[in-house]
MARDRENLO-400279 format. One record per residue: residue number from 0; residue in one letter; x, y, z of N, C-alpha, C in turn. Coordinates in pm, 1 decimal. Each point is the difference from the previous one (the first is absolute). Example, Ala and Ser with C-alpha at 12.3 -4.5 7.8 and 13.67 -1.06 7.14 Angstrom:
REM residues 2
(0 'A' (1319.0 -569.0 780.0) (-89.0 119.0 0.0) (90.0 120.0 0.0))
(1 'S' (-35.0 105.0 -72.0) (82.0 119.0 6.0) (-77.0 109.0 73.0))
***
This chain:
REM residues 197
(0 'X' (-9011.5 -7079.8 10992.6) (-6.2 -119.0 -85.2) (62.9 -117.0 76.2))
(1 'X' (-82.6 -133.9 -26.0) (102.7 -121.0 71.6) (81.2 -45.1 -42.8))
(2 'X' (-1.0 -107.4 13.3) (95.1 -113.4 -104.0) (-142.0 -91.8 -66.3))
(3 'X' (-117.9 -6.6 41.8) (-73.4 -32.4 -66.3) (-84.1 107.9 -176.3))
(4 'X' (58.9 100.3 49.7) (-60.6 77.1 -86.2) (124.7 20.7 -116.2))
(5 'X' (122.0 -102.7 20.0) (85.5 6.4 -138.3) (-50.5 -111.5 -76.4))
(6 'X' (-76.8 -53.6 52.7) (-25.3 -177.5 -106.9) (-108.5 21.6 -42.6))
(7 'X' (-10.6 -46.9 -133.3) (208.8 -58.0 -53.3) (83.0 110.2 -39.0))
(8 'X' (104.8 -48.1 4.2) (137.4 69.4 -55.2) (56.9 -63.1 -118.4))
(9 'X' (-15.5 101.1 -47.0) (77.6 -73.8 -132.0) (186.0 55.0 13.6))
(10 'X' (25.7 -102.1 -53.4) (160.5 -2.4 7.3) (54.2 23.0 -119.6))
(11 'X' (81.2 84.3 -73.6) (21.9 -55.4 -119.2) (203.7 -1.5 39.2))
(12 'X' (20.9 -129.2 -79.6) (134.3 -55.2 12.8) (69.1 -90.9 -120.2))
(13 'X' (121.5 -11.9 12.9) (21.1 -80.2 -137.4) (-35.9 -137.2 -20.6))
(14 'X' (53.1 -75.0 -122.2) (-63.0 -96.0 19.6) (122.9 -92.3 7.2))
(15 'X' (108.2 83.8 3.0) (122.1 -99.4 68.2) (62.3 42.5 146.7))
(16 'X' (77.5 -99.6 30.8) (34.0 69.0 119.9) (122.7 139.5 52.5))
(17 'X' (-0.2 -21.1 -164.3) (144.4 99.3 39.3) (129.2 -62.8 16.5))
(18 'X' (111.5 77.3 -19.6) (141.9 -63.6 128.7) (4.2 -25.1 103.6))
(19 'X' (-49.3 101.5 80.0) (36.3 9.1 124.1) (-120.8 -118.8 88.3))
(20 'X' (30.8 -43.4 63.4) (-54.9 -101.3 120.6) (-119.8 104.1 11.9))
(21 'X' (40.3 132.8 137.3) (-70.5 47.2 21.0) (-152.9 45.6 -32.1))
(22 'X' (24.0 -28.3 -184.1) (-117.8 91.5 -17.8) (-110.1 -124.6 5.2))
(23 'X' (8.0 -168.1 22.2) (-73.7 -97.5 -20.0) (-25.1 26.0 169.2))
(24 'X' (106.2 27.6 42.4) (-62.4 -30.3 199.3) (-48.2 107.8 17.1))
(25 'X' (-38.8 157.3 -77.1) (-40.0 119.4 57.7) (-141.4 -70.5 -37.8))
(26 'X' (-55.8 -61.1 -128.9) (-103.7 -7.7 -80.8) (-95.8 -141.1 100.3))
(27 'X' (70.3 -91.1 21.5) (-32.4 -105.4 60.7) (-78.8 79.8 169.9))
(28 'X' (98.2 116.0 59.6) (-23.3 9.0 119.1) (-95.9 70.2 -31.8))
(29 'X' (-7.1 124.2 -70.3) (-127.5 73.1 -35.0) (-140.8 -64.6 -20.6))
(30 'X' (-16.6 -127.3 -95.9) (-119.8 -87.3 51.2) (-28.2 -95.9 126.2))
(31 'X' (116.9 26.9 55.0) (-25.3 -80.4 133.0) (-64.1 94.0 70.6))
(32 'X' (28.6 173.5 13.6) (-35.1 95.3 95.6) (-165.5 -32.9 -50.8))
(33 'X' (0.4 4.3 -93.2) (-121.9 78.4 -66.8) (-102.8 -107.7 38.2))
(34 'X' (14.7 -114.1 -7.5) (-94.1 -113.7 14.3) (-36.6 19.1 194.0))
(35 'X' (73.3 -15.5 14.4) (62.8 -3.9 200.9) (-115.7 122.5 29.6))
(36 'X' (-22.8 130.1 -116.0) (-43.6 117.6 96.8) (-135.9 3.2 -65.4))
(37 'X' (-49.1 -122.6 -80.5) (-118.7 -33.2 -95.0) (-45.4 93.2 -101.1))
(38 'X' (126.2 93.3 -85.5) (-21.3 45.1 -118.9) (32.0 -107.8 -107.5))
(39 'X' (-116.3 -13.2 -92.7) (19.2 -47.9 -94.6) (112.0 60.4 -133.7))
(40 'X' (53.8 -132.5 -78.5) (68.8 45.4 -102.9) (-64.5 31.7 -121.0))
(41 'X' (-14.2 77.6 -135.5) (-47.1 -25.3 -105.7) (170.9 60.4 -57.5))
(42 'X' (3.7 -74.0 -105.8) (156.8 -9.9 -32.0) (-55.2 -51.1 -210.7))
(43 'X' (123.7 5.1 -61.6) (-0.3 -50.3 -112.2) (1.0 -142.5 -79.0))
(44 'X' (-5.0 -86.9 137.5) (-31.1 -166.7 -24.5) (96.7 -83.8 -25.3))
(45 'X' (80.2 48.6 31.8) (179.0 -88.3 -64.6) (17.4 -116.6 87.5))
(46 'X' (36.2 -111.1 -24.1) (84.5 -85.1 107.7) (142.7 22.5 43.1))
(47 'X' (26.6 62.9 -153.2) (162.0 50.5 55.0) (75.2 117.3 64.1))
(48 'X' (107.1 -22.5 35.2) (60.3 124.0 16.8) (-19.4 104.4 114.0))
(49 'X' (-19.3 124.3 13.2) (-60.1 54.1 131.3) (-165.1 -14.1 -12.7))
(50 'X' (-39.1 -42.4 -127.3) (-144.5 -6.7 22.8) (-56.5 -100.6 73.0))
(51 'X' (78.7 -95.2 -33.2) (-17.5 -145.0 99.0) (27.5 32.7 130.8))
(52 'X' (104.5 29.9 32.3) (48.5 30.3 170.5) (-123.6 76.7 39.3))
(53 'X' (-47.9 111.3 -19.1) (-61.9 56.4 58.3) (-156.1 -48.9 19.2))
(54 'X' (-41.5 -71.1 -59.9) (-115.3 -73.1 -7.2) (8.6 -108.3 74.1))
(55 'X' (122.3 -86.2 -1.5) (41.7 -109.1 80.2) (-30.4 49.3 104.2))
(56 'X' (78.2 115.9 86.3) (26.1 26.0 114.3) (-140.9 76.7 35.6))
(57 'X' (-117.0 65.8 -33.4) (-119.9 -1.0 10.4) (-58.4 -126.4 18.2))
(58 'X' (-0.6 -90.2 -42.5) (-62.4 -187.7 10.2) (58.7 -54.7 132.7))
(59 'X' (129.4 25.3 -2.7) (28.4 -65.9 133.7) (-30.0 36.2 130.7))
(60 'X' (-38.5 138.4 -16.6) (-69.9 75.4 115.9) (-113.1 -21.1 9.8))
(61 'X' (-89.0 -56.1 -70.3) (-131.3 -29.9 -18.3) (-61.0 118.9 -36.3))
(62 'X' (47.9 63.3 -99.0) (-107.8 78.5 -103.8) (-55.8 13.1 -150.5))
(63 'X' (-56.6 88.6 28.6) (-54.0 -18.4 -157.5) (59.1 94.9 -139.3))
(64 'X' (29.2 -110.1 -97.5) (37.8 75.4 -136.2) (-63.8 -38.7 -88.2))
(65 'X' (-35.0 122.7 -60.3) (-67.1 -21.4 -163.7) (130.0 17.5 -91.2))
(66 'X' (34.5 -49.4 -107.6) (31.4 19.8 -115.6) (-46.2 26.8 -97.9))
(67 'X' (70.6 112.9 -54.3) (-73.7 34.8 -169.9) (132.5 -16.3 -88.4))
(68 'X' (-5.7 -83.6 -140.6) (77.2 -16.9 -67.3) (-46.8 -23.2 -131.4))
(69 'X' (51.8 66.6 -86.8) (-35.9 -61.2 -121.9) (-50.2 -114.0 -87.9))
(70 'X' (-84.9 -52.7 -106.4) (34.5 -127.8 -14.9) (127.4 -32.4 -82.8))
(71 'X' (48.1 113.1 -74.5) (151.9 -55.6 -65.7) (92.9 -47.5 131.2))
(72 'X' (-1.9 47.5 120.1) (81.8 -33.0 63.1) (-53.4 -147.0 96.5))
(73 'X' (-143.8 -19.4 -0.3) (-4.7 -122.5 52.6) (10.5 -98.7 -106.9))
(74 'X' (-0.9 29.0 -149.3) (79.1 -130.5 -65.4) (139.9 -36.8 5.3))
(75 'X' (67.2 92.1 13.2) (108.5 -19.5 34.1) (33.8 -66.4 149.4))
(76 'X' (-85.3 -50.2 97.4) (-37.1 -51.9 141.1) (67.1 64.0 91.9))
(77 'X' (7.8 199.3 -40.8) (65.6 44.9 107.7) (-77.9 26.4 127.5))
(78 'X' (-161.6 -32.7 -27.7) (-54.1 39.0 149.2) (-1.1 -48.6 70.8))
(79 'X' (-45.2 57.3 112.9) (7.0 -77.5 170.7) (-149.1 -55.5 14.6))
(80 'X' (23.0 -156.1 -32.0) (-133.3 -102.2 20.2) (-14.7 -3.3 187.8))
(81 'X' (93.8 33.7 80.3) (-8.1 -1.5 125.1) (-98.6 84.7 69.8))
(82 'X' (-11.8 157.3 -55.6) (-119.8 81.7 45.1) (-104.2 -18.5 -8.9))
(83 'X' (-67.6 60.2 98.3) (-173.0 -41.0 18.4) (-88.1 107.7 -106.8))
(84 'X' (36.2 90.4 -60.7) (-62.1 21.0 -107.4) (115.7 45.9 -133.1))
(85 'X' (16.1 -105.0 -157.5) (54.8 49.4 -59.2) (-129.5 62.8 -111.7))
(86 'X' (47.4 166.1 -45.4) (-85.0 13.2 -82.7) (68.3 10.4 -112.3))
(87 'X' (-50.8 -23.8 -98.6) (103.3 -48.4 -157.9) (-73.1 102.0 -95.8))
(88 'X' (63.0 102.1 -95.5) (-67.3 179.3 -68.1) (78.4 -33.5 -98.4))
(89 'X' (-4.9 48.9 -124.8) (19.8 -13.7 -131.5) (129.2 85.0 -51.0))
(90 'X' (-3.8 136.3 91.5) (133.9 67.0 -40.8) (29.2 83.1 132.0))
(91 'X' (161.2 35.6 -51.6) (83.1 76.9 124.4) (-164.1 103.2 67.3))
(92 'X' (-22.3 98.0 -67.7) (-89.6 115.3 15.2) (-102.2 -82.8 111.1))
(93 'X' (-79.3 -90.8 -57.3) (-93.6 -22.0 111.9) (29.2 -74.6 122.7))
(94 'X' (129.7 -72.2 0.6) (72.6 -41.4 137.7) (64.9 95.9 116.5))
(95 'X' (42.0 97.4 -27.2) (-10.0 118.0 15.3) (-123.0 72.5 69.9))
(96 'X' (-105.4 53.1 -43.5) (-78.5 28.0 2.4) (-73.7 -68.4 107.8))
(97 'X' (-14.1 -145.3 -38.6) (-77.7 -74.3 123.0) (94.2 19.5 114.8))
(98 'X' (115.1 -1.9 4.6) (78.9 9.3 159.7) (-28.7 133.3 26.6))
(99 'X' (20.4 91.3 -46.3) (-32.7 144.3 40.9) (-149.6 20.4 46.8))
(100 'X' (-96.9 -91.8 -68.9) (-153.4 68.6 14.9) (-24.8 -162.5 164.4))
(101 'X' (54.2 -41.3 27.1) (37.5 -118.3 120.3) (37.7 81.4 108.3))
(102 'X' (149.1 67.4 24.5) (90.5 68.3 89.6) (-99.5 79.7 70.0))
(103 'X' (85.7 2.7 119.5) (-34.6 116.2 94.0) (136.0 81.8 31.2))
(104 'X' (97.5 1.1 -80.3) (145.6 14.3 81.6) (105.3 -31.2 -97.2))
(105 'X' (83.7 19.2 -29.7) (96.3 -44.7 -102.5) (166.6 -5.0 54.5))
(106 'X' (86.9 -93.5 -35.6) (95.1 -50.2 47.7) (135.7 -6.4 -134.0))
(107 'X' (93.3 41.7 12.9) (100.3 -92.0 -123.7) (128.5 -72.6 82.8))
(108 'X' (-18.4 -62.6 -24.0) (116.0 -102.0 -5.4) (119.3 65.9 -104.9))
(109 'X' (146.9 -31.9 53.1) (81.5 1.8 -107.5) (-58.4 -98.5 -198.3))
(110 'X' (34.1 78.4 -91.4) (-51.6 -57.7 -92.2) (24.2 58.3 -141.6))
(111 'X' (-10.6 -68.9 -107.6) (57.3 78.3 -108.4) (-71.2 115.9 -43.9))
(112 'X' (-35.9 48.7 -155.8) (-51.8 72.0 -52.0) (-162.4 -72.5 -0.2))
(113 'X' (3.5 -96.2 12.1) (-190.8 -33.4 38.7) (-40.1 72.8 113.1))
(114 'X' (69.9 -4.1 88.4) (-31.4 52.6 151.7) (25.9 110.1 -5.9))
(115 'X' (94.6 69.1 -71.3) (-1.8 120.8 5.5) (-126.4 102.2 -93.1))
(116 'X' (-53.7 -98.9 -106.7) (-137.9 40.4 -73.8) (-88.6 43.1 101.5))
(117 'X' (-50.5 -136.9 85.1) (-94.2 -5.4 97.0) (8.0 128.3 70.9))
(118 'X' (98.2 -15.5 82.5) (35.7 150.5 102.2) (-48.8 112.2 -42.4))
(119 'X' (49.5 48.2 -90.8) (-4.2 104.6 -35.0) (-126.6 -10.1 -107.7))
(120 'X' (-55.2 -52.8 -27.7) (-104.3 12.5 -83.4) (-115.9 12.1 159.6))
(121 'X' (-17.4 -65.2 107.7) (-48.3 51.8 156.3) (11.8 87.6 21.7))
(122 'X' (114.9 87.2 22.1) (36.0 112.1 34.4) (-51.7 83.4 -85.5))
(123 'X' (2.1 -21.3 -146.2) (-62.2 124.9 -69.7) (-154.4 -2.8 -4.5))
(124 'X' (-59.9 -119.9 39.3) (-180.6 -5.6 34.1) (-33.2 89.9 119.7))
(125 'X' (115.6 -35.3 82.6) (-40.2 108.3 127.9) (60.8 184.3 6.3))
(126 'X' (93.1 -2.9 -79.7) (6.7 171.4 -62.1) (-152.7 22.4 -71.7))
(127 'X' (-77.9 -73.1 -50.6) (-108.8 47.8 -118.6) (-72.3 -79.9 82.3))
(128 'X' (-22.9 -18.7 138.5) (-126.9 27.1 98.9) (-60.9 -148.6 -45.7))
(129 'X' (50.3 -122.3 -38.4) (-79.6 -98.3 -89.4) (-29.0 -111.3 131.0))
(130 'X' (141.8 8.5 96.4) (-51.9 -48.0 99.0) (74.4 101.0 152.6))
(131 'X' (-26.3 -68.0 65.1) (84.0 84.5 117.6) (39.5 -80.3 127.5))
(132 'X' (46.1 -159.3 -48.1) (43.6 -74.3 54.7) (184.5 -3.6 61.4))
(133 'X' (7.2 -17.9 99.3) (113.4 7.8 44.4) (134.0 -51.0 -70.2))
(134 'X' (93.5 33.0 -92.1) (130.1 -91.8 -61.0) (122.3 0.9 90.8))
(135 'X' (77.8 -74.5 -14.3) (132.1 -51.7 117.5) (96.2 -53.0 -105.6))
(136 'X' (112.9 -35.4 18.7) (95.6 -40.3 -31.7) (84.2 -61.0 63.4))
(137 'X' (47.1 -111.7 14.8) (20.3 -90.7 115.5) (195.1 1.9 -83.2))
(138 'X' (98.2 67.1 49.0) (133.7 79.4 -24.6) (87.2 -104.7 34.2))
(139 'X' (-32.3 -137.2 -50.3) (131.2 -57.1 20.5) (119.8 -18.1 -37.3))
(140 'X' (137.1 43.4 143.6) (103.1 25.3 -60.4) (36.1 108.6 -54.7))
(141 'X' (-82.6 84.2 9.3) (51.9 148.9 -79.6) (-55.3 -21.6 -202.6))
(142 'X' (-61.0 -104.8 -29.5) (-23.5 -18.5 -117.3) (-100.1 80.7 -67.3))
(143 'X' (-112.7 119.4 53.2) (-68.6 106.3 -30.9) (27.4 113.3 15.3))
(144 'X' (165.5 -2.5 48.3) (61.9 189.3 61.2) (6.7 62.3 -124.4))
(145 'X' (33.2 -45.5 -107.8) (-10.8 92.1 -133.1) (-119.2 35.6 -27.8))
(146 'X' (-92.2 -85.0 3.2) (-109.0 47.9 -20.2) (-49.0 115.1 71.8))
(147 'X' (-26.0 -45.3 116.4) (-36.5 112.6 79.2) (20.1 121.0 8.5))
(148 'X' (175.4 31.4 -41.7) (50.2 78.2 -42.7) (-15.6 29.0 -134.1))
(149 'X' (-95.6 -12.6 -83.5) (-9.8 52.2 -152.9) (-96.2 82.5 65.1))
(150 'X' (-158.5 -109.5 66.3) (-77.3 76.2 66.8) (-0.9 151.6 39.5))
(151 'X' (87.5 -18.0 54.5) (23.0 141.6 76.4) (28.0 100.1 -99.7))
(152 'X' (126.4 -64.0 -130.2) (18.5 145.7 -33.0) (-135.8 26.0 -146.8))
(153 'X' (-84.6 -88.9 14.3) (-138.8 -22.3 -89.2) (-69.3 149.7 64.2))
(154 'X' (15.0 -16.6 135.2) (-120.7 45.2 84.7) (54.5 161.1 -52.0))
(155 'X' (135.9 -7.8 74.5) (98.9 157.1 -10.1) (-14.1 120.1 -89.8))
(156 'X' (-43.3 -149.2 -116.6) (26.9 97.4 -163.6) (-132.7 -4.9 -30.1))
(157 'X' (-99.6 21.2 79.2) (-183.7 -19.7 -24.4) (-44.2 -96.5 -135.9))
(158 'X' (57.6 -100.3 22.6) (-85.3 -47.3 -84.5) (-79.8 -153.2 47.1))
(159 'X' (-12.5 28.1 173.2) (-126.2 -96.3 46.4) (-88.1 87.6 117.6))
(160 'X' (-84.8 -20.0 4.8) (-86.7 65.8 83.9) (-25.5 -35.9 100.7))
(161 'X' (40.1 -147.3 12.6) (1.2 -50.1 166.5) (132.1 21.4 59.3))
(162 'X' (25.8 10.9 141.5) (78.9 5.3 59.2) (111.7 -151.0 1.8))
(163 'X' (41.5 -60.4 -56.6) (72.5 -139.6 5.4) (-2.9 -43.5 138.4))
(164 'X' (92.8 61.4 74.4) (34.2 -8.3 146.2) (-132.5 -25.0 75.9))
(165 'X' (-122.6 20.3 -69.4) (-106.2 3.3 95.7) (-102.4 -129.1 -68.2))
(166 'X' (4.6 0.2 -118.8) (-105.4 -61.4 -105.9) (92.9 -148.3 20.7))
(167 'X' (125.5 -4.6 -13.5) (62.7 -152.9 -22.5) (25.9 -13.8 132.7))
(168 'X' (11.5 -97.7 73.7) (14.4 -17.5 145.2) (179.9 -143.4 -28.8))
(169 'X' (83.3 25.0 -26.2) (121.9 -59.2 55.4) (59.4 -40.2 112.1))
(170 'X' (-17.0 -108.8 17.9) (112.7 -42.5 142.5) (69.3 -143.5 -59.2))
(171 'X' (126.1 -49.1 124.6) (36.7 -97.6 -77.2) (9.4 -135.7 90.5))
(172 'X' (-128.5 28.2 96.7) (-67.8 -101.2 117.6) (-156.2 -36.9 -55.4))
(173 'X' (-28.7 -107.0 -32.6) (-156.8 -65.3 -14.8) (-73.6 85.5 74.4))
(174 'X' (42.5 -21.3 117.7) (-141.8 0.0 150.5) (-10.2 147.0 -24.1))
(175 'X' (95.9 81.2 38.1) (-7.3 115.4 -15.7) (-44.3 66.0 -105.7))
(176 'X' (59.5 -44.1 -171.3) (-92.5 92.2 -82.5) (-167.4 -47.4 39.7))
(177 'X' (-56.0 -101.5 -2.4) (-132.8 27.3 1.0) (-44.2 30.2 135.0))
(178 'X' (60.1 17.7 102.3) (-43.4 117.1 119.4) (-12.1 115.3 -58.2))
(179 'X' (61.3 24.6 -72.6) (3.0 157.3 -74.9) (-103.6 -5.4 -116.8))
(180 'X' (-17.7 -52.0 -49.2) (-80.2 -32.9 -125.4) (-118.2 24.5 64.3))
(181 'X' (-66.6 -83.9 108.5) (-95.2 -15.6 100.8) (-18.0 163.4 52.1))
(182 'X' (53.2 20.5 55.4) (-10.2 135.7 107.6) (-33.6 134.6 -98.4))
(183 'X' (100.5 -20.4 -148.4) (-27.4 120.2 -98.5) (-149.5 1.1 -33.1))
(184 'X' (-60.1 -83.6 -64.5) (-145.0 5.3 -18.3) (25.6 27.3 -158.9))
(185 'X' (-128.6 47.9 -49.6) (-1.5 19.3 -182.4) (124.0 135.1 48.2))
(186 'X' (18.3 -60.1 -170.5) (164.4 133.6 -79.1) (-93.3 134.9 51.2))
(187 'X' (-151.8 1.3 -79.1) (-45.3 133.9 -12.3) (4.4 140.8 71.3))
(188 'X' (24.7 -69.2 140.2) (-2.0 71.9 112.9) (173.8 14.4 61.1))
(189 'X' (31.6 -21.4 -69.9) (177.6 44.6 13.0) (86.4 -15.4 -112.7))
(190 'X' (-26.4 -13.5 -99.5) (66.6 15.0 -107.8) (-10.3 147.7 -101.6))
(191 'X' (-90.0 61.8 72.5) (-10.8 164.8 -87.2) (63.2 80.0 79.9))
(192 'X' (121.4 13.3 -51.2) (87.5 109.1 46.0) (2.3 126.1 -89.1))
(193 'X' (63.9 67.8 -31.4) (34.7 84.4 -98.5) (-58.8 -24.5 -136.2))
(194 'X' (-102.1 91.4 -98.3) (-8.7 -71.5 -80.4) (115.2 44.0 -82.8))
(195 'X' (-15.6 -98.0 -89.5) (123.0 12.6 -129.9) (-64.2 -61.0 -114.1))
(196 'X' (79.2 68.4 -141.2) (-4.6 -52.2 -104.3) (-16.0 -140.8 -48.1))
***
């Protein structure tokens, strides 16, 4: 697989920036890689927060982002009028849906319980074979080690059928997770380990 065969990537991230500095300069640099190596973004349409950074930093590299966002949320004027395609869907479910049925590849950003919907609502399309697109987790700061670690003891106590370690791809370098993202290819072909419950 290339780096052409992840675009787009959808990112999912919060729509604030968080405390920490870091997680706006991990999000900002991540659309800079991504534009620089000509994967496109498809993301949730925000201007703010890490949704903005990361779309920003895709634009300034000279690439391309679609947005999908609600229209409750573009009355409220949270979308990004800056992207070259915003698409505007009626509810959470089909914004969703359109970024997933878009992606070639999937990404999270640090992010609240929205991002954590997304994720794992990916991850469980590709346990039930729906897609078999590559997912990553971009670990800034140590801010997904719990997770990862639930993961594991998910996997331990059979109650996922993909391998985590193999199906979620974690690092806590841009360039590098999607070298890895890239090189893994679809989940399908390395994510069936053991089956389980």
């Amino acid at each position: 697989m290339t780096d052409r065969a992840l675009s787009p990537l959808c990112v999912y991230c919060g729509a604030a920036s968080g405390a920490r500095p870091a997680y706006a300069r991990a999000a900002a640099g991540l659309g800079r890689v991504m534009g620089s190596r000509g994967i496109g973004l498809v993301y949730g349409g925000g201007r703010a927060g890490l949704m903005g950074a990361v779309a920003d930093g895709v634009l300034q590299a000279g690439g391309m982002v679609t947005g999908v966002i609600t229209q409750q949320l573009m009355d409220k004027e949270l979308g990004h009028t800056g992207v070259q395609e915003l698409r505007v869907v009626d509810t959470m479910h089909q914004r969703k849906k359109a970024m997933a049925d878009i992606a070639r590849g999937f990404v999270a950003l640090p992010g609240g319980v929205g991002t954590l919907d997304e994720l794992f609502e990916i991850v469980a399309w590709a346990q039930l074979g729906i897609h078999d697109h590559p997912v990553g987790m971009l670990n800034v700061e140590g801010f997904y080690d719990h997770l990862v670690a639930w993961l594991g003891r998910a996997r331990d106590d059979a109650f996922l059928r993909v391998d985590p370690e193999r199906a979620v791809i974690v690092d806590d370098d841009a360039e590098r997770l999607l070298d890895r993202m890239a090189a893994a290819g679809p989940i399908e072909r390395r994510a069936h380990g053991r089956e389980r419950g």
